[in-house]
MITORRO-789010 format. One record per atom (N, C-alpha, C, O): x, y, z. Coordinates in steps of 0.1 Angstrom, whole numbers, plus 5000, padded with zeros to 4 digits. Each point is the difference from the previous one (the first is absolute). Layout:
// residues N
XYZ/...
This chain:
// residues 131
469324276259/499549995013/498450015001/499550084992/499949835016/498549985001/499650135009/500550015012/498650084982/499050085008/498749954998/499649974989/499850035024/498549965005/499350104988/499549964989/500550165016/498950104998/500250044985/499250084995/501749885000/500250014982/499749864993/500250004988/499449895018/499849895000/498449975002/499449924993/499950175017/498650065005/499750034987/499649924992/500650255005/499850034992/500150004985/499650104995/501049814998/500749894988/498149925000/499050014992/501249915018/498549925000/499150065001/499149984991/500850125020/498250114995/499950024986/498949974995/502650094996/499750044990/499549904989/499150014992/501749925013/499749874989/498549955002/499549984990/499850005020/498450005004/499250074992/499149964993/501550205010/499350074993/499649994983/499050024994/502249935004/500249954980/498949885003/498950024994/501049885013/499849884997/498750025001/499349904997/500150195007/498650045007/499150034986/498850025000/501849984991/498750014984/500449914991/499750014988/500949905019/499849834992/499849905011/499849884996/500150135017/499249905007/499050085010/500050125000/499249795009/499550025008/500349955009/499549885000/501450165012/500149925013/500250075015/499850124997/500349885013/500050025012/501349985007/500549895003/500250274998/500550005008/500349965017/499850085009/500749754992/499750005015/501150015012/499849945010/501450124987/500950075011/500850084988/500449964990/499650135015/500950094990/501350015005/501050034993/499149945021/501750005003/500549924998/501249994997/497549885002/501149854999/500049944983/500449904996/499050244996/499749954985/499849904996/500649924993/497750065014/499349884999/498450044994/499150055007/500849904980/498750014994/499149905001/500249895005/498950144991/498749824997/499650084984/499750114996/500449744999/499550034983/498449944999/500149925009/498950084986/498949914995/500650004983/500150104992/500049795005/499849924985/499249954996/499649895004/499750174985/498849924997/500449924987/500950054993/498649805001/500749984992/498949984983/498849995001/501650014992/499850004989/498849884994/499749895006/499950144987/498749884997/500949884992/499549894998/502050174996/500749924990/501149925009/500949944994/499050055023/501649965004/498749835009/498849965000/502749995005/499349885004/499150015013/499349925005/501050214998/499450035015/498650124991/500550115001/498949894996/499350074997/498650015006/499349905002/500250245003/499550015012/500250035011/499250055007/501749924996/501250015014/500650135003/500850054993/498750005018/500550145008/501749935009/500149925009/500850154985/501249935011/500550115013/500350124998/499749865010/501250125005/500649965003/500049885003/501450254999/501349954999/500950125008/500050114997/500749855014/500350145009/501649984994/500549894996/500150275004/501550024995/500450065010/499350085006/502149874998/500950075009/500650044992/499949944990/501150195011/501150064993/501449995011/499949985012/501250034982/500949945010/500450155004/500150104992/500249915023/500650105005/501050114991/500150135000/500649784993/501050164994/499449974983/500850004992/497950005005/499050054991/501050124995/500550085007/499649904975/499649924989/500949925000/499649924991/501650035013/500849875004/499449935007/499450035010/501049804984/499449905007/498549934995/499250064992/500749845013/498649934993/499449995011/500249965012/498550104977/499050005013/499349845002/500449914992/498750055020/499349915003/498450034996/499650125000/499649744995/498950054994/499649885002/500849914997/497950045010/498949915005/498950034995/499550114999/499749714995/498650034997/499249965011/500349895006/499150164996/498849965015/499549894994/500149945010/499449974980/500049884998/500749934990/500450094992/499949785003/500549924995/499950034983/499050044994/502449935001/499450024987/501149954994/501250025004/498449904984/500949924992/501150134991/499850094991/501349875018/501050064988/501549995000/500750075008/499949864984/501949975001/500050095008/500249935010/499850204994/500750105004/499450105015/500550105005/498449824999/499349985015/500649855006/499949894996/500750155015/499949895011/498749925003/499150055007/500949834989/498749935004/499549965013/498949955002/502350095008/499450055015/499750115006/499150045007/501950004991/500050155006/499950114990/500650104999/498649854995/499350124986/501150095000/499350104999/501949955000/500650094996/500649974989/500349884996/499850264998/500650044987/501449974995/500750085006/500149834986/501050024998/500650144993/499550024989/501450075015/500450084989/501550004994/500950005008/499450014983/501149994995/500850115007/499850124998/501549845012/500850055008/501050064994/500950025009/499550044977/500950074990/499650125001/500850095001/497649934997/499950144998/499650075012/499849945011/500050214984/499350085010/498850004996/500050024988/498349955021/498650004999/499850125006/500350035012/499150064980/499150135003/498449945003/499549894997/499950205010/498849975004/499250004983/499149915000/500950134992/499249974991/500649854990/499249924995/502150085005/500349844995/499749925007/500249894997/499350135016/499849895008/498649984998/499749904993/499550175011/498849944995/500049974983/499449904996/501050164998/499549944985/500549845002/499349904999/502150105006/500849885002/498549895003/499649934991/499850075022/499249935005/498650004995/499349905001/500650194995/498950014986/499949884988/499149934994/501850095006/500549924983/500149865007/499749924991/500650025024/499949895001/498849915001/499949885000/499350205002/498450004999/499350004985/499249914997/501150214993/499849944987/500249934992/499249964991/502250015010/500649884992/500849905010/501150035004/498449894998/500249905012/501449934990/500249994988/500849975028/501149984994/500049795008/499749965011/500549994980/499949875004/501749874998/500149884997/500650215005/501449965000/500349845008/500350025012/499749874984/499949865001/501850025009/500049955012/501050104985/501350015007/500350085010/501050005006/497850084997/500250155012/500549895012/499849885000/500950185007/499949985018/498850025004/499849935009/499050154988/498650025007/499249864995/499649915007/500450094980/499349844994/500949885005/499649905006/500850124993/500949845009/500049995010/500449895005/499150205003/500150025017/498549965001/499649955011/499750094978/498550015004/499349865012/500649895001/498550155003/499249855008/498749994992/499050075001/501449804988/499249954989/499049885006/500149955011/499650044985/498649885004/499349964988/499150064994/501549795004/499349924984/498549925009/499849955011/499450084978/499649915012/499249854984/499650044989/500549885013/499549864992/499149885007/500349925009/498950094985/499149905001/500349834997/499950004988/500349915015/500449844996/498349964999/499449975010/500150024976/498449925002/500749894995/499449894998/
């Protein structure tokens, strides 16, 4: 049976852990909604690039996949190329700290999967010259 307030308290705790391997901002704590800043690596294709990325946690928290948006665009099999959200794999349970590593990792090692549903959906634009 789903309780709220053991569900509340499951996610503070898990904040609390996740709080000395990232840096982010708590932005509703009832509705277990964070904002991440990503900075990326001098070695990835985005290098240079500050991303943010807000997480919802789903109501009966640690069950369920959470929702995760980058405030801008960014090449990856596993981002929607419209509506910037995160795909996550719907088998497991995501704790607040696999979730950001989860989204982390899609930023350092960019995933470029040619068969995804997000790449095939993508809106590509060739563009060719005829001289």
């Amino acid at each position: 049976m789903f309780d709220a307030d053991t569900s509340l308290a499951k996610f503070l705790n898990d904040v609390e852990c996740a709080t000395s391997i990232y840096a982010f901002e708590i932005v509703d704590e009832e509705q277990k909604e964070l904002k991440m800043m990503l900075a990326t690596g001098d070695t990835t294709p985005y290098a240079g690039a500050v991303y943010e990325v807000v997480f919802r946690f789903p109501e009966s928290y640690p069950f369920g996949v959470p929702h995760a948006t980058f405030g801008s665009p960014i090449w990856n099999t596993w981002v929607h190329p419209v509506n910037k959200q995160v795909h996550f794999d719907d088998s497991q349970t995501w704790n607040v700290v696999d979730s950001l590593a989860y989204v982390e990792g899609l930023i350092q090692k960019p995933d470029m999967d040619e068969f995804s549903t997000f790449f095939v959906s993508g809106n590509i634009q060739v563009l060719s010259s005829n001289n």
